[in-house]
Every structure is written in structure tokens, then in C-alpha cells.
N, C-alpha and C positions, 0 to 999 in steps of 0.2 A: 504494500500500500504506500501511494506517493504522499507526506504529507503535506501541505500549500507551506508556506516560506511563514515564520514565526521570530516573534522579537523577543527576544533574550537579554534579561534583565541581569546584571550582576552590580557587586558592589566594590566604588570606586572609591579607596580609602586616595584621601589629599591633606596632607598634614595631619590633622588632628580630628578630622571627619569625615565621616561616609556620607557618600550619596548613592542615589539609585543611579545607574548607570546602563541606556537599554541600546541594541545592536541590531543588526538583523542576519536572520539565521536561517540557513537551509535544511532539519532535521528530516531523518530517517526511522525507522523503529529495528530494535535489536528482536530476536524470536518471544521473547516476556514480554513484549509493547513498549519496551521504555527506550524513550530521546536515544538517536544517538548523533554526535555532531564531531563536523572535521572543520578543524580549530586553527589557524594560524599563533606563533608565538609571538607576532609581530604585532598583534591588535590586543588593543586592550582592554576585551572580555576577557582574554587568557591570561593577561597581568592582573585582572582581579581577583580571576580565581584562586591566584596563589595566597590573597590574603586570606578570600573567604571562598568555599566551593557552594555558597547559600546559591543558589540562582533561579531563575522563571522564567517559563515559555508561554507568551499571550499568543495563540492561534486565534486568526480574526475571519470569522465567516460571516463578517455583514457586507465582502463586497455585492455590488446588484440591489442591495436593499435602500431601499427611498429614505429609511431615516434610522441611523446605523446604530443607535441604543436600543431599536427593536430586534436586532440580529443576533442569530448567536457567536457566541466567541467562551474559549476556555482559558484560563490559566493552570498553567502546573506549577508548582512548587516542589524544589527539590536540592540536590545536591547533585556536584557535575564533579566527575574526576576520570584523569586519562587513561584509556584502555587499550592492551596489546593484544584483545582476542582476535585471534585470525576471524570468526566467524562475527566480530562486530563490523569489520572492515567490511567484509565480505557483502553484509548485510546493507551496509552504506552504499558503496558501489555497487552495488546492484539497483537499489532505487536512483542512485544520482548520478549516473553511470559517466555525465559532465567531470565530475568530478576527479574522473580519472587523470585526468590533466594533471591537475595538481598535488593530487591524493604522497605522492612522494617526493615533495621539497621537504627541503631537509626542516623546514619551520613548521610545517603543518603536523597534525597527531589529530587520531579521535579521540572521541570523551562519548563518554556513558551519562545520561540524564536519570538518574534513580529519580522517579517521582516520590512525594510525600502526599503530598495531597493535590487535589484540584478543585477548580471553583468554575462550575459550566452556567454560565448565564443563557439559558436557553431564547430570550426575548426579554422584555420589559418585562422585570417585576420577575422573574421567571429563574430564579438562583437555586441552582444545588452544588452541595461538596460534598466531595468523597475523600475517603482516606484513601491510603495507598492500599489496602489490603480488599479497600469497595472494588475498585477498580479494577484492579485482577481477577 
């Protein structure tokens, strides 16, 4: 399954404070359903992670919709950390097969999105969350 393009949130420690800090991201799904994403070391989602691997995936399906707080859209919530599974790789290029391009500079790595939880705004007024354990 192809998922649409999602913004990924992480945290951008500056001196003496964090901010949210959001990017945009091409994710995949590993065989369990969870994010998986190929990272450059060069951008500064992957310098955030090293402080904190807190991060969020907003997927937004109100394109086409006439007034985009009626659409839905989810948020994940989770932790992101770098994976060598041959079968995560595998997983990625195969849905992003683009990607193969770049998939072996020497700065790019994938990462694994553990969900924790999520928050599905189905439409106006229309909110449910799940834990990670609903989900599965």
C-alpha cells in the first residue's frame, strides 16, 4: 500500500528551547503497519532526532474537499529510530521504488516509525484515538 506524502513533526532543540519543528515526508509501511522512512543526515528532522526520537506523522486527506476541517486526516504519535532490517529496506523500495536513486548515498538511512498512538479526525466534530495496541 502507497501511503500519500505526510508531515513529520520532530523536535528542534535551539539553545535553551524546543520547538515543534514539521518537514515533509515520503512514508512506506514495514509488514506490522508501522512508518517507515528514508532519512537524509543532512536535514534537520534527522539532527532532531538525535536529541529526541518523540516524532509525528499528520496524513492529510482533505485534498478535493471544499472546506478542509470537514476532511479527514490522522496523526501518529510515536518514536523514530534507524533500522538495518534488510526487509525494512526492502519494504520501502518496493512502495517508492523512486527512491532507489538515492536509497545508497552515503547520508541517507531508514528509520522505523513505532506508532504510540493516533488521533483520526474523521470530519468535523468526528475525533477518535487509538493506542498502539487498538491499532494492531
Amino acid at each position: 500500500m502507497q501511503l500519500p506524502k505526510a508531515a513529520f513533526g520532530t523536535l528542534a532543540r535551539r539553545d535553551d528551547a524546543t520547538y515543534p519543528s514539521v518537514s515533509l515526508t515520503v512514508p512506506a509501511l514495514d509488514a506490522s503497519g508501522m512508518p517507515l522512512l528514508l532519512l537524509s543526515d543532512l536535514s534537520d528532522h534527522v539532527r532532531n532526532l538525535a536529541n529526541s526520537p518523540k516524532a509525528s506523522l499528520l496524513f492529510d486527506g482533505t485534498g478535493g474537499v471544499n472546506e478542509p476541517l470537514t476532511g479527514p486526516r490522522v496523526t501518529l504519535l510515536g518514536e523514530v529510530a534507524e533500522t538495518h532490517d534488510p526487509a525494512h529496506r526492502a519494504a520501502y523500495l518496493a512502495t517508492r521504488p523512486e527512491a532507489a536513486f538515492y536509497a545508497d548515498f552515503k547520508d541517507f538511512h531508514f528509520y522505523r516509525f513505532a506508532v504510540a498512538e493516533a488521533l483520526l479526525v474523521a470530519g468535523f466534530g468526528r475525533i477518535h484515538r487509538f493506542t498502539n495496541a487498538e491499532l494492531i
